[in-house]
C-alpha positions in Angstrom: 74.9 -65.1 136.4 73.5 -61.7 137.4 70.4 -61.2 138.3 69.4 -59.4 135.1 71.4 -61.8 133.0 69.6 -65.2 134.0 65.9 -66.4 132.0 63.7 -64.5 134.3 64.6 -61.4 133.7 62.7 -59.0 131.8 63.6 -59.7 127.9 66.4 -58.3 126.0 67.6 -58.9 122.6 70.6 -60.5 122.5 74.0 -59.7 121.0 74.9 -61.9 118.0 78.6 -62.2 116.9 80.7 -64.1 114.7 81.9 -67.6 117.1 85.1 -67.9 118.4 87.3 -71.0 119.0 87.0 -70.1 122.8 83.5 -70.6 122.4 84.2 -74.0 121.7 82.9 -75.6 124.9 79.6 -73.6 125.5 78.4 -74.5 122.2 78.8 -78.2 122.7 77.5 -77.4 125.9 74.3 -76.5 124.6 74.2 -78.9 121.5 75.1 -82.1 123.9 72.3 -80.9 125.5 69.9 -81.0 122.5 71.7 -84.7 121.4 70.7 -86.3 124.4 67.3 -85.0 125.3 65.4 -84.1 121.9 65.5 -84.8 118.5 66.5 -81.8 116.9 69.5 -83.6 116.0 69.7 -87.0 115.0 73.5 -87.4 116.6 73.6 -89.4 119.5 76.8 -89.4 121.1 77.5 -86.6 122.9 80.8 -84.3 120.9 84.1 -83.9 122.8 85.7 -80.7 123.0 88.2 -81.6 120.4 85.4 -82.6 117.7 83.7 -79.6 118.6 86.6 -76.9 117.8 87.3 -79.6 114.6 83.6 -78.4 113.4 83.8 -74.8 114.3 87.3 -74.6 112.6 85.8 -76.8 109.4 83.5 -73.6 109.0 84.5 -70.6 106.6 83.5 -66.9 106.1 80.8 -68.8 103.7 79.8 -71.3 106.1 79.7 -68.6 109.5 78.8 -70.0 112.9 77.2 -66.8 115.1 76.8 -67.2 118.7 74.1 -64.9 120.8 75.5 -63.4 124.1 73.3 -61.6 126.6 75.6 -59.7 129.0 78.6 -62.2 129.8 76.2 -65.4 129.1 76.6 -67.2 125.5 72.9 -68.6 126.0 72.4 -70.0 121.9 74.4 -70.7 118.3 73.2 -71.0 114.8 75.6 -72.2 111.4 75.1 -72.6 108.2 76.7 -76.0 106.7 78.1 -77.3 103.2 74.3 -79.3 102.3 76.8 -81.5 99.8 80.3 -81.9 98.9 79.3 -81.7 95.3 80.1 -78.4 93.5 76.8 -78.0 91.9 75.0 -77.6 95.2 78.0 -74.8 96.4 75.0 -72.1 96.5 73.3 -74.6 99.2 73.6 -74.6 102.7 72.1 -76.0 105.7 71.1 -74.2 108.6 71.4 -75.1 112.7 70.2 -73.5 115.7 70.4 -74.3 118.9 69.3 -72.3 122.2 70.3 -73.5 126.0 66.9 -74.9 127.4 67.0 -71.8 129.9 66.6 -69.3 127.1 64.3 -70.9 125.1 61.0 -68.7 124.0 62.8 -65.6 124.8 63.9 -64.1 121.0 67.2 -66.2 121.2 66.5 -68.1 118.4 64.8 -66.0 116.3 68.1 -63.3 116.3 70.2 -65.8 115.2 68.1 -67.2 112.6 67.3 -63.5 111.4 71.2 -62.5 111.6 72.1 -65.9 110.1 70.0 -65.7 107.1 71.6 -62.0 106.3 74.9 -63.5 106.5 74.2 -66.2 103.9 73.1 -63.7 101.7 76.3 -61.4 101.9 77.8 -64.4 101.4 76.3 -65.2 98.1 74.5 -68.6 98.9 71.0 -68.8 96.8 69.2 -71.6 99.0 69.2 -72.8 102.6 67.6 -75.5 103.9 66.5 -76.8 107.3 65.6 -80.1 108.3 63.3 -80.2 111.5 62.2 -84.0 113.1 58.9 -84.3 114.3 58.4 -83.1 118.0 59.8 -79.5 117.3 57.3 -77.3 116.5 58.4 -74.7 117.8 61.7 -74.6 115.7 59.0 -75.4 112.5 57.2 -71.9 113.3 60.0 -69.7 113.9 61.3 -71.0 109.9 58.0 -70.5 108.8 57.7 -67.1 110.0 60.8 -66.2 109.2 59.9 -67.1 105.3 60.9 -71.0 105.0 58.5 -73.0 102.9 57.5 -77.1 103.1 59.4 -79.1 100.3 57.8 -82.4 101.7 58.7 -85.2 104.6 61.0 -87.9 104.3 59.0 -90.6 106.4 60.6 -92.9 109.6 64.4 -91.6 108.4 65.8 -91.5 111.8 66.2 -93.4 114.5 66.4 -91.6 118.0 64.9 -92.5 121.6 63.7 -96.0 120.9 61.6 -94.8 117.6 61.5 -93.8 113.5 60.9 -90.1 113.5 59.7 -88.2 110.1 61.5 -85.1 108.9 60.6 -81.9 106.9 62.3 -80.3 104.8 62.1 -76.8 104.5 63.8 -74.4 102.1 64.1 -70.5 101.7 65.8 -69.0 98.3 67.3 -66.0 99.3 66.9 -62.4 98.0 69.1 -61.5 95.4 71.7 -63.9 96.4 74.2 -63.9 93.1 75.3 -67.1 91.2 77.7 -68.2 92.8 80.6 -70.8 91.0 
C-alpha cells in the first residue's frame, strides 16, 4: 500500500465496480472480519474461499455485488440479495455492506450504498430492505440519510457474542422502479 492509498491519506472517493470472481478472497477477507468481531452479521463461522466464490457466483445481473477500489486497494463491498425464494417478493431484495475496518468513516460505504441503490433500480426491483443489529449505528445513519425508513424491531432475534441482540428493519421503495413479474 502506497502512501496515498492507505486510511490516512487525504480522502478520495472511491472507484465502485461490478465484483469479480478474483475478488473472491478480499471480500471474505473483509466480511470474516465483520463475522467475528461485530454483529453486523449474524454468521458466525468464518466462509472459506470456496463458499465465498459459491455466493458471489449465486448472484445475477439482478442481484449485483459492487466492490469499491481506491488505487490498487479493494478496501469495501456491498450486494443486494433474493429477501425470499417466493415469487411474489421477486421485486424485494436485501441489501449488504461491508467496509475493511481501516476504511471505515471515510465515504466507503456510503459510495457503495449510493451506487448500489441505482443499480437496483435499473434493475427493476421496487423494495430493498436492510436489516441492522443493535451496536451499528453508524450503518443505521448512513440508510437513514440515504432515504431508508424504520418498519419496526424484531426483539432478542439473534444470538451473537454470548447475547440476544434486537434488529431493525429498514425499507426504501425505490423511484420508479417498474413491476416487475
Amino acid at each position: 500500500m502506497t502512501r496515498k492509498d492507505s486510511p490516512n491519506a487525504p480522502r478520495r472517493l472511491p472507484t465502485i465496480r461490478t465484483a469479480r470472481v478474483g475478488d473472491a478472497d478480499r471480500i471474505r477477507t473483509i466480511y470474516n472480519e465483520a463475522v467475528q468481531s461485530t454483529t453486523a452479521t449474524f454468521d458466525t463461522e468464518p466462509r472459506s474461499l470456496a463458499e465465498q466464490v459459491s455466493w458471489l457466483k449465486d448472484h445475477d445481473g439482478r442481484h449485483p455485488v459492487l466492490v469499491a477500489e481506491l488505487g490498487p486497494t479493494l478496501v469495501g463491498w456491498a450486494a443486494l440479495s433474493p429477501w425470499s425464494e417466493r415469487q411474489a417478493y421477486n421485486g424485494t431484495a436485501e441489501i449488504s455492506v461491508y467496509v475493511d475496518p481501516a476504511w471505515r468513516n471515510r465515504g466507503v460505504g456510503r459510495a457503495l450504498l449510493t451506487e448500489l441503490l441505482a443499480e437496483g433500480s435499473r434493475c427493476g426491483l421496487h423494495l430493498v430492505l436492510a436489516r441492522i443489529a443493535e451496536g451499528n449505528p453508524v450503518s443505521r445513519a448512513l440508510h437513514v440519510v440515504m432515504g431508508f425508513s424504520s418498519v419496526g424491531v424484531m426483539h432478542e432475534v439473534g444470538n451473537k457474542f454470548g447475547r440476544y441482540l434486537d434488529v431493525e428493519l429498514l425499507e426504501l421503495r425505490l423511484a420508479a422502479a417498474p413491476a416487475h413479474r
